[in-house]
C-alpha positions as semicolon CSV with decimal commas, in nm:
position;residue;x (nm);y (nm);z (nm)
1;X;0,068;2,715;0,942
2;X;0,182;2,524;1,242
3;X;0,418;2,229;1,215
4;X;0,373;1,964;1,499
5;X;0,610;1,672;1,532
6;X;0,444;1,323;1,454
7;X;0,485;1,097;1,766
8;X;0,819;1,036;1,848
9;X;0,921;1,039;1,483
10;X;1,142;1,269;1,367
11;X;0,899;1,448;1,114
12;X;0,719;1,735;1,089
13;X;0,405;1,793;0,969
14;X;0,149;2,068;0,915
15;X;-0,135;2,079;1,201
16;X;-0,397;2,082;0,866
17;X;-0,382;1,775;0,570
18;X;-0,553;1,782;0,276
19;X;-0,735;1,435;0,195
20;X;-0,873;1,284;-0,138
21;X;-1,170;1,116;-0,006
22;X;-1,366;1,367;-0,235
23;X;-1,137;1,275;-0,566
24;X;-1,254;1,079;-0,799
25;X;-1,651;0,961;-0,667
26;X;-1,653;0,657;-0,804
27;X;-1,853;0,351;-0,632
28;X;-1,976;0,412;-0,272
29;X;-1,744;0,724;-0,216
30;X;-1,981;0,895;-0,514
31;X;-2,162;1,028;-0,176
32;X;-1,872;1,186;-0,061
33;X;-1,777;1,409;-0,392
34;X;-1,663;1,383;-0,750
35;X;-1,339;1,583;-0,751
36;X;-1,176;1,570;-1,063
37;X;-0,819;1,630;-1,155
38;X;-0,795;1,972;-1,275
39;X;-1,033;2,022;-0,951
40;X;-0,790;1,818;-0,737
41;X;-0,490;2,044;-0,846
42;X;-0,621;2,356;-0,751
43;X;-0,734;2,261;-0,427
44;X;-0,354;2,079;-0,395
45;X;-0,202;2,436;-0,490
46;X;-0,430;2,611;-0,254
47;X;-0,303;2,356;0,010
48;X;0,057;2,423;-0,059
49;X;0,015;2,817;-0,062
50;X;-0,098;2,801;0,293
51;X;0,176;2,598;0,394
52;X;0,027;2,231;0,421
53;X;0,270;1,948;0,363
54;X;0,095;1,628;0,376
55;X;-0,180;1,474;0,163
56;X;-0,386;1,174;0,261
57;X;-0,516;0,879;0,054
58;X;-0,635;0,531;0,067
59;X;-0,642;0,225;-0,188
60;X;-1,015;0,178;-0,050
61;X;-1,085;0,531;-0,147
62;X;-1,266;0,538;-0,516
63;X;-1,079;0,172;-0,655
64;X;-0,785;0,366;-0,637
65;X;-0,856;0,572;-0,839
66;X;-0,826;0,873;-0,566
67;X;-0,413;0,735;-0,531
68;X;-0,435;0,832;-0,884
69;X;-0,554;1,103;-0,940
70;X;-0,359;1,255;-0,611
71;X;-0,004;1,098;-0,802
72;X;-0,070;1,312;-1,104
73;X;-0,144;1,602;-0,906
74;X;0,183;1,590;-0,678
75;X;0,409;1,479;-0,943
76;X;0,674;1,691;-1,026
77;X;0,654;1,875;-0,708
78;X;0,835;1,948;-0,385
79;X;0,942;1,636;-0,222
80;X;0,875;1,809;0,073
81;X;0,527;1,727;-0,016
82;X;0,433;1,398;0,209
83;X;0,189;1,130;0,081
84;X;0,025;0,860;0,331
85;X;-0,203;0,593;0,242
86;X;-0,349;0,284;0,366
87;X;-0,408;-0,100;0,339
88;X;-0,692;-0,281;0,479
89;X;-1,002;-0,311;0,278
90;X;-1,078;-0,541;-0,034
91;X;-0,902;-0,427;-0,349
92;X;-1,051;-0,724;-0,609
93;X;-1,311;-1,031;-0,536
94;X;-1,022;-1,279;-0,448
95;X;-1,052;-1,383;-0,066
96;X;-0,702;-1,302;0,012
97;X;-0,709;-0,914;-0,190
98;X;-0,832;-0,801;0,159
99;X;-0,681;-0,770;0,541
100;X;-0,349;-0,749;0,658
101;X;-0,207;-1,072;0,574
102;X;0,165;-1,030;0,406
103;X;0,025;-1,121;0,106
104;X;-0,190;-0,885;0,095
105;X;-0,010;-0,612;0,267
106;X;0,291;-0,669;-0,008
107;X;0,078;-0,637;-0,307
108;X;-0,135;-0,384;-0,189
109;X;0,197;-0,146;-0,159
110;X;0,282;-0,259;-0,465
111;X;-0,059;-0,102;-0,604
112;X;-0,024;0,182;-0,444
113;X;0,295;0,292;-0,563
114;X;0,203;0,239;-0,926
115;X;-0,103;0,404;-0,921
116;X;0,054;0,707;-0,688
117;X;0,346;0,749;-0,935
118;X;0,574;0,750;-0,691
119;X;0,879;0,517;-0,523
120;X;0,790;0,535;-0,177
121;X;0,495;0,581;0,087
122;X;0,583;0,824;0,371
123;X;0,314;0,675;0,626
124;X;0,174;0,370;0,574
125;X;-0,143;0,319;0,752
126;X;-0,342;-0,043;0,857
127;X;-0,619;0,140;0,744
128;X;-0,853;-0,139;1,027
129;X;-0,796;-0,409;1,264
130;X;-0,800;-0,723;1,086
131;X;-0,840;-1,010;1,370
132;X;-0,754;-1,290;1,184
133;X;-0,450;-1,189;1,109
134;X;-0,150;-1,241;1,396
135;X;-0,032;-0,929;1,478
136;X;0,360;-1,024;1,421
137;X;0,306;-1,099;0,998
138;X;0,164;-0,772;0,970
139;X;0,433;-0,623;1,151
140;X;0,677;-0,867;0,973
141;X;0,504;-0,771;0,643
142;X;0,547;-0,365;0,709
143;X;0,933;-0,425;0,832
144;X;0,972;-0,587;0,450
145;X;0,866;-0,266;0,334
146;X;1,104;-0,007;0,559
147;X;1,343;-0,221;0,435
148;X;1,290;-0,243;0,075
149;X;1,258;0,184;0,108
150;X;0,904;0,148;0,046
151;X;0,729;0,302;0,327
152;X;0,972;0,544;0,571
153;X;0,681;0,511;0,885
154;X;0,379;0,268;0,951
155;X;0,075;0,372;1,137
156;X;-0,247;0,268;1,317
157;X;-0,623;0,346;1,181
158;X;-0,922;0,258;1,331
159;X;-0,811;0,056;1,623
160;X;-0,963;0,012;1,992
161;X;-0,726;0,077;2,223
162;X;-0,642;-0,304;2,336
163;X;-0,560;-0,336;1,974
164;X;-0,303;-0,126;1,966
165;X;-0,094;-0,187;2,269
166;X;-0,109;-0,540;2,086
167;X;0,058;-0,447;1,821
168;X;0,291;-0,171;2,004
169;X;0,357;-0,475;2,222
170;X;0,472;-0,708;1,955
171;X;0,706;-0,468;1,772
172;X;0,908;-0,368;2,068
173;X;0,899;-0,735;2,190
174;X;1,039;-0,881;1,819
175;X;1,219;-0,536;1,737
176;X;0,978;-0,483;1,429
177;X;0,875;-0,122;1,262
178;X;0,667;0,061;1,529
179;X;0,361;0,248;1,476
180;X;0,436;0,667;1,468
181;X;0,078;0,747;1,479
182;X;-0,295;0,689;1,472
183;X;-0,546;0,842;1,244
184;X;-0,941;0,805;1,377
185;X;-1,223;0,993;1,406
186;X;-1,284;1,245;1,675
187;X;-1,499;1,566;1,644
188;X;-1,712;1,783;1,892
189;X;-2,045;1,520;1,742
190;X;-1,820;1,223;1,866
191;X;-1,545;1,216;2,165
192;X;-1,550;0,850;2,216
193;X;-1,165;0,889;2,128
194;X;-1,130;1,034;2,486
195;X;-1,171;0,687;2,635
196;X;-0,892;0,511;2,508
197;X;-0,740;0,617;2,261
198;X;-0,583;0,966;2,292
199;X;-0,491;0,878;2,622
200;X;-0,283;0,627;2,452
201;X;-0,124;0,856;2,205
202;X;-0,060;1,045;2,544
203;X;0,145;0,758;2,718
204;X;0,269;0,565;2,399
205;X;0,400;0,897;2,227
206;X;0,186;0,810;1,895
207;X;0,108;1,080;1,674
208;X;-0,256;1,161;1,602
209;X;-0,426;1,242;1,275
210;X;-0,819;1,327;1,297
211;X;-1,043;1,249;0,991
212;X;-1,372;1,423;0,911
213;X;-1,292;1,665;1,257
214;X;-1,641;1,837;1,093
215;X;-1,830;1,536;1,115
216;X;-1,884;1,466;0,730
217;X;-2,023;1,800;0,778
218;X;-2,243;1,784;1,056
219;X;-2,056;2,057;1,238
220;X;-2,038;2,326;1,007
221;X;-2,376;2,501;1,146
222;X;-2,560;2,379;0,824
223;X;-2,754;2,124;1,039
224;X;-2,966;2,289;1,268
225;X;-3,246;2,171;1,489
226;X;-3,567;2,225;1,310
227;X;-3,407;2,300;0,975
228;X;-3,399;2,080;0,642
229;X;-3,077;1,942;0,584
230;X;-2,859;2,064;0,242
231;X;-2,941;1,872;-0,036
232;X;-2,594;1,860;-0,192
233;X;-2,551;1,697;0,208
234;X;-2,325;1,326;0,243
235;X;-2,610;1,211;0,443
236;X;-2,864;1,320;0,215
237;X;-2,680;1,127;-0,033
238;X;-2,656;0,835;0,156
239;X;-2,321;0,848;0,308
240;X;-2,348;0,657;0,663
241;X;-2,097;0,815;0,858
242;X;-2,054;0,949;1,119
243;X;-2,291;0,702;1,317
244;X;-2,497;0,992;1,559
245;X;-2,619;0,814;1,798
246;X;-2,768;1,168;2,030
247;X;-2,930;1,385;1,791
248;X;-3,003;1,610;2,061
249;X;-2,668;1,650;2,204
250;X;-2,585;1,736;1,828
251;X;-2,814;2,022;1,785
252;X;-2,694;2,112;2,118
253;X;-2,374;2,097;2,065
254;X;-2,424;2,336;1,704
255;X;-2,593;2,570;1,865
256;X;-2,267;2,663;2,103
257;X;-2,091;2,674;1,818
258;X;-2,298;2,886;1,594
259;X;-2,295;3,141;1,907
260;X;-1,923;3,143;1,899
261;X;-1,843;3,139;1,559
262;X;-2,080;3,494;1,573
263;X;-1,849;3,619;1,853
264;X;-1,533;3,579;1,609
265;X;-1,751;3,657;1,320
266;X;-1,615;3,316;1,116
267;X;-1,826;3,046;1,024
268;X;-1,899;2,728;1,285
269;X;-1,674;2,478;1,084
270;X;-1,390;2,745;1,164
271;X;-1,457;2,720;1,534
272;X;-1,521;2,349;1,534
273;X;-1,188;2,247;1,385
274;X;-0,999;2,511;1,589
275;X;-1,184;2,327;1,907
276;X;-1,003;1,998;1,772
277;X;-0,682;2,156;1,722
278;X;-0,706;2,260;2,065
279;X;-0,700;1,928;2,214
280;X;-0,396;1,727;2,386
281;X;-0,207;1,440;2,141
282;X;-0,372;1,604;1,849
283;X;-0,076;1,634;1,595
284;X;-0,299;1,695;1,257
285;X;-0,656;1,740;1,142
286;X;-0,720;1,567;0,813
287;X;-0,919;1,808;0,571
288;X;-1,153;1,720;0,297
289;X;-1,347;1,943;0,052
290;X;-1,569;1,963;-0,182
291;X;-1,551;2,312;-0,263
292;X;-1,276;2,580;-0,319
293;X;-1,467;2,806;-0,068
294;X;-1,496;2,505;0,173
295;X;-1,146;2,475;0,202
296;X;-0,955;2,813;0,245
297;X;-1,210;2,830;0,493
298;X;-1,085;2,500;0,672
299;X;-0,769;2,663;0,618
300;X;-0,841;2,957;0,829
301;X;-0,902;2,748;1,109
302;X;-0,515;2,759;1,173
303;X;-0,480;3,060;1,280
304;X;-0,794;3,091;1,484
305;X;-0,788;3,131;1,881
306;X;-1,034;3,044;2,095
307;X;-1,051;3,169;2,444
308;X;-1,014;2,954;2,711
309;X;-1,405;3,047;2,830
310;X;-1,494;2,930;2,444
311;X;-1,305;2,596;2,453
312;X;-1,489;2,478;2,807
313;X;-1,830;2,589;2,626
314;X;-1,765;2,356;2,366
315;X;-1,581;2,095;2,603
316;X;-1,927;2,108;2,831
317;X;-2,221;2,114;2,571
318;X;-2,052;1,751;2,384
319;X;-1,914;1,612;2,691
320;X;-1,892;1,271;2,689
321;X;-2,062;0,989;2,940
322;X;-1,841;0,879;3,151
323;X;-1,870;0,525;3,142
324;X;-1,714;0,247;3,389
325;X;-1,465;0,223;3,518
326;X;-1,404;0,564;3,459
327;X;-1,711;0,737;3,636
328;X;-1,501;0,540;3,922
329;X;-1,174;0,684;3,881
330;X;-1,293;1,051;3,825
331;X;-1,484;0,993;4,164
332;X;-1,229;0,779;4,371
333;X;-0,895;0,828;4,228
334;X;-0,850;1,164;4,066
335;X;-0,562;1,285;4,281
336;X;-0,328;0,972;4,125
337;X;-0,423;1,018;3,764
338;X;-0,143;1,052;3,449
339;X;-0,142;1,353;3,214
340;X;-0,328;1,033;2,961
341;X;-0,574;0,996;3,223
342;X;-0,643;1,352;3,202
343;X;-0,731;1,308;2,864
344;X;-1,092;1,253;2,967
345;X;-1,074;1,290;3,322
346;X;-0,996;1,642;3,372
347;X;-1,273;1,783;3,095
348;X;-1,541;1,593;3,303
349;X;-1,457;1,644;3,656
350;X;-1,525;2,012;3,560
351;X;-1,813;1,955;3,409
352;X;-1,929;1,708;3,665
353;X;-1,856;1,985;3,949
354;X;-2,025;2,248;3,759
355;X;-2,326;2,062;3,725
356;X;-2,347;1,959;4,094
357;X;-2,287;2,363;4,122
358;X;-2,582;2,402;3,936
359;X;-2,808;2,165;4,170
C-alpha cells in the first residue's frame, strides 16, 4: 500500500479508503447495499490487512446509521485507524437540521461523535455547498470544533471551483481552519473534475479524495454495449448516480479497458482505478463494496502498473470536451500554462494533435 500525504497537512494516508456507503441500506442508500455489521467487520479487517488506514462515512449515509455501524466496527482498534465524515444534508424535518449554518454544523458533530463512538473526527468534510450560508460562520463554526479537539482537519466536498477559492479565501483572510482536501467524483465515465477542480488542488495544495472512481460500477466491464445490465446493478435498482450524460463515449471508453485489463490478465475495475491513481493531485481513491470478492479486488489495484502507452489509451478514448475558454488557451496560450493548467491542458493537446494526425 502506498501512503500519500494529504494536501499540505501533515498526514498520511493510504492511496485506497474503504467507505460505508454500502453499510447499513436503509432509506434511499437501500440501492447502494445492505452491509451489515458482522459483514462490515470483515471487509474493515480485510482493509486493514492490506494496509488501508482511513475509513469514510457520512451522517447523510443510511440516517446514520452507516456512522454506526462503522463506530462498532473500529472500536477498540488501532488509533492509527482514521475516520472522516461529513455535514451537509438534512438529518431530521426541522428547517435548520440541514446546511452549514453553525447551528447546524455544531449539532451535527455532536451526532456524529455519538453515533461513531468515538471523541474526535479526523476530517471533517462540508459534505455540499450550501449558498445561503456566508462562508465565514461555517468556517467560524469548523474553527469551534479544532478547538474544542473535535475535528483535527476540515475539508471540501462537492464544490465548483469558484466555491472553493471562496472559502480558501476567507480562512486565510480571517485566519480560520483551512480546508486540507477535497473529496468529488472523478472516474474514466466522468473527467469534468479536470476543468476546475484538480487544477485547484494543483495550485492550492488541497488533498484529493475520489468517490465511486468505478462509476457506481459502470466501469468494471459489467456494462457493455449491447449487453443487459446486472440485475443486482445500483442503476437497476434505482440508484441515480453517476449522471451519464454520453452513453457512447461510455461503451467506448469500456471497451479500452476491457482490452487492457486482458493484456494484464486482471479484471477492468482493476485497470480503471489504477488509471485514477495515476492521475496528478490524486491523494486517495475512496472504495466501496458490496462484496468480499469486490473488494480485495479493488485492493489489487494498488499495486497495478500501467504502461505509459495504456494510460494515454484510456486518457484518449474518455477525453473530455474542451470547453471555453479553455479550447482557447490550449490553442493560443499553451507555451505560458502552470503545472494546474496542465491538469487538462496537456491530456488534450495530445489528443487534439493526434487527431489532426489522423486527418
Amino acid at each position: 500500500m502506498q501512503y500519500r500525504q494529504l494536501g499540505r497537512s501533515g498526514l498520511k494516508i493510504s492511496a485506497l479508503n474503504f467507505g460505508s456507503v454500502t453499510f447499513g441500506g436503509q432509506g434511499n442508500f437501500a440501492a447502494t447495499g445492505k452491509v451489515d455489521i458482522a459483514e462490515a467487520t470483515r471487509m474493515v479487517d480485510i482493509c486493514v490487512e492490506h494496509g488501508v488506514n482511513m475509513f469514510d462515512t457520512a451522517d447523510a449515509y443510511s440516517g446514520g446509521e452507516a456512522e454506526e455501524i462503522l463506530g462498532r466496527v473500529l472500536q477498540g482498534r488501532s488509533r492509527e485507524l482514521l475516520v472522516t465524515s461529513k455535514v451537509r444534508f438534512p438529518t431530521g424535518k426541522g428547517p435548520n437540521e440541514q446546511g452549514l449554518s453553525r447551528h447546524h454544523i455544531l449539532n451535527a458533530c455532536d451526532d456524529s461523535l455519538r453515533r461513531l463512538g468515538r471523541d474526535h473526527i479526523d476530517l471533517y468534510y462540508l459534505h455540499e455547498w450550501d449558498g445561503l450560508t456566508p462562508v465565514e460562520e461555517t468556517l467560524e463554526a469548523l474553527q469551534t470544533l479544532r478547538d474544542q479537539g473535535k475535528i483535527r482537519y476540515a475539508g471540501i466536498s462537492n464544490f465548483a471551483g469558484w466555491q472553493a477559492m471562496k472559502l480558501l479565501g476567507a480562512a486565510e483572510r480571517d485566519r480560520l481552519i483551512a480546508p486540507v482536501s477535497q473529496q468529488l467524483y472523478y472516474s474514466l465515465e466522468a473527467r469534468d473534475a479536470e476543468y476546475e477542480l484538480l487544477p485547484l488542488a494543483v495550485d492550492q495544495g488541497l488533498g484529493v479524495q475520489v468517490w465511486s472512481p468505478l462509476a457506481c460500477g459502470l466501469l468494471t466491464g459489467k456494462y457493455r454495449r449491447g449487453k443487459t445490465a446486472p440485475e443486482d446493478s445500483r442503476r437497476i435498482s434505482g440508484w441515480p448516480e453517476p449522471e451519464v450524460r454520453d452513453l457512447k463515449k461510455l461503451y467506448d471508453t469500456v471497451e479500452v479497458l476491457v482490452q487492457i485489463a486482458e493484456e494484464h490478465s486482471v479484471s477492468a475495475a482493476r485497470v480503471a482505478l489504477a488509471w485514477t491513481l495515476h492521475k496528478p493531485a490524486i491523494t486517495s481513491l475512496v472504495l466501496g463494496a458490496r462484496q468480499e470478492s469486490q473488494l480485495l479486488d479493488n485492493l489489487a489495484a494498488a499495486s497495478l502498473r500501467l504502461t505509459q502507452e495504456q494510460v494515454r489509451r484510456l486518457d484518449d478514448v474518455s477525453a473530455p470536451d474542451l470547453i471555453y475558454p479553455y479550447w482557447h488557451q490550449n490553442r493560443n496560450a499553451f507555451d505560458r500554462l502552470s503545472k494546474a493548467d496542465l491538469v487538462l491542458q496537456g491530456p488534450a493537446k495530445r489528443h487534439r494533435e493526434a487527431l489532426e494526425t489522423k486527418k
